[in-house]
Each structure stands twice: as C-alpha cells, then as structure tokens.
C-alpha positions in Angstrom: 0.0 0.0 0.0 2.9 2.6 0.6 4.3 1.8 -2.6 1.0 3.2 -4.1 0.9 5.8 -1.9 4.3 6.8 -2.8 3.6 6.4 -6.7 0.5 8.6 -6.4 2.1 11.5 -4.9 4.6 11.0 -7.5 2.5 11.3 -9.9 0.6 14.1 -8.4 4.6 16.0 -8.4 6.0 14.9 -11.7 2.8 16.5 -13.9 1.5 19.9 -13.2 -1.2 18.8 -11.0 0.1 18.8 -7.3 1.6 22.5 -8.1 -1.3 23.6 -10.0 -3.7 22.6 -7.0 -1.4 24.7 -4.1 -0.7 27.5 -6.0 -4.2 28.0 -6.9 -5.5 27.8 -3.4 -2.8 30.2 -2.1 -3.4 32.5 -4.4 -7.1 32.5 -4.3 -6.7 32.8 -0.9 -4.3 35.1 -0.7 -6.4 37.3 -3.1 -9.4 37.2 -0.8 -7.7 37.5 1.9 -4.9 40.3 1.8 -5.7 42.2 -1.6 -9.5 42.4 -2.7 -11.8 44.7 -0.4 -14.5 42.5 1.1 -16.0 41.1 3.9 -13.2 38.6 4.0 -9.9 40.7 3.9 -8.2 40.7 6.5 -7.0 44.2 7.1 -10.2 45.7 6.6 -11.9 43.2 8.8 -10.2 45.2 12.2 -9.9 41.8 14.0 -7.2 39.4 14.6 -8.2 36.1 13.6 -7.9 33.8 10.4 -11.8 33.3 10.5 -12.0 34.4 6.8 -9.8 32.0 5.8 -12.0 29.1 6.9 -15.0 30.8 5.7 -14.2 30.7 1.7 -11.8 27.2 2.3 -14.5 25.4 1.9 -16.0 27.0 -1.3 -12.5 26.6 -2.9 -12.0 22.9 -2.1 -15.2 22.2 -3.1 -13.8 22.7 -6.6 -10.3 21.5 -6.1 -10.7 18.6 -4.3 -12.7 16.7 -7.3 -10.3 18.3 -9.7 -7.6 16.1 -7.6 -9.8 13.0 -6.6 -11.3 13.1 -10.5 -8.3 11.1 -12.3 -7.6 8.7 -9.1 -9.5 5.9 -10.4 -11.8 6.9 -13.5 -7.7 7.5 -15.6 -6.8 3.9 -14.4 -10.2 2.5 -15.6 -9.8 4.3 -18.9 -5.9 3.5 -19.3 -6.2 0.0 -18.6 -3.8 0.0 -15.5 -6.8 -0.5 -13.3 -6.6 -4.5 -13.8 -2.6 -4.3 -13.4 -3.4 -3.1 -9.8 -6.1 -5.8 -8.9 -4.0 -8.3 -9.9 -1.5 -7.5 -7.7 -1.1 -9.1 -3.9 -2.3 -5.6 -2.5 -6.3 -5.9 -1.6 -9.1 -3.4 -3.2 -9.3 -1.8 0.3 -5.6 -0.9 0.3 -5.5 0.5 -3.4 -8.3 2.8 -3.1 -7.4 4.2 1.2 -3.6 4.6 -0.9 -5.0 6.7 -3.1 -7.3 8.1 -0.9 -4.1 9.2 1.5 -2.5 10.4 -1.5 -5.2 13.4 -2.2 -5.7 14.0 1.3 -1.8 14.4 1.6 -2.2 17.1 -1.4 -5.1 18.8 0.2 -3.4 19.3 3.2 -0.3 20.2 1.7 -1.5 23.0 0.4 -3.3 24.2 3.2 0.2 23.8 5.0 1.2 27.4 3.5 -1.0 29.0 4.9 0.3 29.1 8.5 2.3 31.9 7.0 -1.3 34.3 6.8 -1.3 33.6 10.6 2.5 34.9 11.3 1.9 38.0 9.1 -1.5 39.1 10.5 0.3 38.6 14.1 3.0 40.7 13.2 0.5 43.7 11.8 -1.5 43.5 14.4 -1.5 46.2 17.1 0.3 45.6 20.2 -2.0 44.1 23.0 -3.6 42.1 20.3 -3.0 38.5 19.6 -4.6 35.5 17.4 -7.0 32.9 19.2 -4.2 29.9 19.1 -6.8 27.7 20.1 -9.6 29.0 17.8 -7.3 28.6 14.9 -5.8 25.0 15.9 -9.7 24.2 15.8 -10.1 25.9 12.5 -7.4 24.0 11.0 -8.7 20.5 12.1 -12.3 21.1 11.0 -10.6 22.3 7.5 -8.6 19.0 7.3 -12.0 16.9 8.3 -14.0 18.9 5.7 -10.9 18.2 3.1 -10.7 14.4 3.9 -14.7 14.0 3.6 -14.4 15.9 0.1 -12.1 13.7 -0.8 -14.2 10.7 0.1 -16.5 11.5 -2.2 -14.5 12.5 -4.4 -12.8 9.3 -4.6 -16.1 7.7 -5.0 -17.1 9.9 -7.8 -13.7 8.5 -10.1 -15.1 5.1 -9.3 -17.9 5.6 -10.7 -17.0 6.1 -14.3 -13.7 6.6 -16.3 -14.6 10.3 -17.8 -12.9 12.6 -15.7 -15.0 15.7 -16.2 -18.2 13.7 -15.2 -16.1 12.3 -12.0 -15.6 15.8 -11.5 -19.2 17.5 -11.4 -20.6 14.7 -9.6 -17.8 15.2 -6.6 -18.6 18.9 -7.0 -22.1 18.4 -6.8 -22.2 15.7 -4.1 -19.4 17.8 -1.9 -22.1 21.2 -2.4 -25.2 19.1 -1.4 -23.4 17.4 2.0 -22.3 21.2 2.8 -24.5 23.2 2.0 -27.6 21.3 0.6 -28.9 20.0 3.8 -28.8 23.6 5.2 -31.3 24.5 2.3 -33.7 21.5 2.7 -33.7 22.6 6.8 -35.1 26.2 5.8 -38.3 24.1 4.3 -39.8 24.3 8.3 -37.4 26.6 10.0 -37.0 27.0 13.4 -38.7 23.2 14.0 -37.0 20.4 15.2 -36.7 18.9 12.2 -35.3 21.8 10.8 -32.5 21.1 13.6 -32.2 17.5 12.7 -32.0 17.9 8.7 -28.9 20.4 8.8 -27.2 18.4 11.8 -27.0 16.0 8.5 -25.0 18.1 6.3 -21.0 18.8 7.2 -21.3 22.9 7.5 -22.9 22.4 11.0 -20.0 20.4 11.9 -17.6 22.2 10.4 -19.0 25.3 12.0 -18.7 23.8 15.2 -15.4 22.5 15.1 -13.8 25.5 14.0 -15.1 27.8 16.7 -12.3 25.5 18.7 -15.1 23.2 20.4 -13.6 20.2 19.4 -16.5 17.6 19.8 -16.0 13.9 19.7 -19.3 13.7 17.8 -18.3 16.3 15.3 -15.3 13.9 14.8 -17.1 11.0 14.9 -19.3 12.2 11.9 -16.5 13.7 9.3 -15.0 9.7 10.3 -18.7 8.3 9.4 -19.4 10.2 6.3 -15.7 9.6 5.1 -15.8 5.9 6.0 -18.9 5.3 4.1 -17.8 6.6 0.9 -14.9 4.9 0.9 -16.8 1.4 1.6 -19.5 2.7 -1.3 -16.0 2.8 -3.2 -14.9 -0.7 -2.4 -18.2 -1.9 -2.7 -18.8 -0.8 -6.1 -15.4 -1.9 -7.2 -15.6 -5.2 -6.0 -18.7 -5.5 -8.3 -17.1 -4.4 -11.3 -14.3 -6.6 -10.7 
C-alpha cells in the first residue's frame, strides 16, 4: 500500500497537478484575503483572527478537491492499468485508502502554506492584540475533516466512471449538497426540530462547530462516518465491477 501511496504523490509531483492545485488555493486565498476589499480581507476586517480564511476554504476545495480526486481511479479504468493493480497481492481496500491518502496528503499540503497568513497578520496586528491559538488549531482540524470528507466522495465519484469531467461535477455536486444542501432543505420548516435534525445531516454544522475551537467527539465521529462510508460505497462498487 505505501508503494502506491508513494507512486501517487509521484505522480501528483512529476505533472503539473500537485503544483497547480497549491498554488491556486494560495493564491485565491491570498487574493481574498490580503488584496481584494470584502467582507473577508483581513486588514479591513479590524480583527485578529484567520476566520475568513475558513470561511471561503471550503467553497475553494469544493472545486479543487474533485479536480484532484477526479483522475484517481476513473484514468486507471480508462488507461487499462486498473486491472494491473487488482492483480497484484495488495487488496481493493488498500488501493483505493492509498489513493485516498494520497489526495488527502495534497489537500493538506497545500493548506500547509498558509500558517504563513497567521504569522503575518500577528506581526501587523497592534500591540496588546494576539490571534486565538486555540480557535485557529480548531479551524485548521475542521478544514482537514472537511478536506478528507471531500475527498471521500471524491474518490467515490472516479469510481464511478472513467470520464474525468463527469467524476468531476458529480464530486462537485455531491461535496455542495453534503455542505451546503442540507442547510437549504432545513429552511423548508425553519426554526422546528426537524429543521434542527435535517442540517445536523450536512458537514457545515459540523464544520462550524469544530472551527469555533469546540472540538467535539461527535463532530469527529461524523467527518470519520461520512468519510468511512464513501470509501466502503468505493470498495463496494469496485468489487462488483471486478
């Protein structure tokens, strides 16, 4: 399995696509962040905290993660290597969590960078003022959980055919309707309890929760669930094509 592992990040490092995915989620983010006047800059926001940052992470990744996750499995089918790897000693599970480990690693390698926004808003910030360590320690898992949940589906999405622009808009789609799409169904009967219940099913809730800095062993325990059972819809659906 870590030869896999190892080959995919390769891969990802030896074409354009590992470099192409962080630099255009530094730069969007450094755009939004430092440079355009909005709601989310950070110098015009008067406070010292990275908040923005995990505001519009999630709207980027919801784009970049299936453009990574899109050729994981569906360019193996088309290419004809995808038999070369079943017929090899390492199990299904093992080839598709490998590969699965290999976006997440991207993902959060690119969101690595960005500790850097933290150091430079600390230094401009007036004296007396300092950044929540904790709030932003929480901020940074909940991004990872939302990352390796994307990439769940994602991963599920290449399995489901070889085209890798279809892989990518059903990712796309799936990722927007488990963020945001149970928010929308909830506003059906607001302020109800099964308003409540409906967008404690999507991952913003969670997310939201998490990066406030309460770290909450069910918030966990759902990214886990939700990532878990893509990943065995993965297998599952493999295992039948096989």
């Amino acid at each position: 399995m870590f030869e896999l592992y190892k080959k995919e990040i390769a891969t990802f490092f030896c074409s354009a696509t590992g470099y192409l995915v962080i630099g255009v989620f530094l730069i969007l983010t450094w755009l939004l962040l430092w440079v355009i006047p909005s709601e989310f800059n950070l110098i015009y926001g008067g406070y010292v905290s990275l908040a923005p940052l995990f505001d519009v992470a999630p709207w980027i990744y919801l784009f970049l993660v299936p453009a990574i996750s899109m050729r994981l499995i569906s360019e193996e089918r088309k290419l004809g290597t995808w038999e070369l790897l079943l017929i090899r000693p390492t199990g299904l599970w093992k080839i598709i969590f490998a590969k699965y480990l290999a976006g997440l690693s991207l993902v959060i390698l690119s969101i690595i960078p960005t500790i850097m926004y933290a150091v430079l808003l600390a230094n401009l910030a007036s004296e007396g003022s300092y950044i929540d360590l904790g709030g932003t320690a929480g901020c940074y898992i909940a991004l990872v959980l939302l990352a390796a949940t994307y990439m769940s589906v994602g991963i599920f999405a290449s399995s489901l055919t070889d085209n890798q622009i279809v892989a990518f808009v059903v990712a796309a789609a799936l990722c927007a309707m488990l963020y945001v799409g149970f928010d929308m169904l909830g506003l059906i009967a607001p302020q109800s309890d099964l308003s409540a219940f409906v967008s404690e099913l999507g991952i913003a809730s969670h997310y939201s929760s998490v990066s406030r800095g309460v770290v909450d062993s069910r918030d966990i325990a759902y990214f886990i669930s939700i990532s878990t059972l893509f990943l065995l819809a993965t297998v599952g659906l493999l295992s039948k094509k096989k």
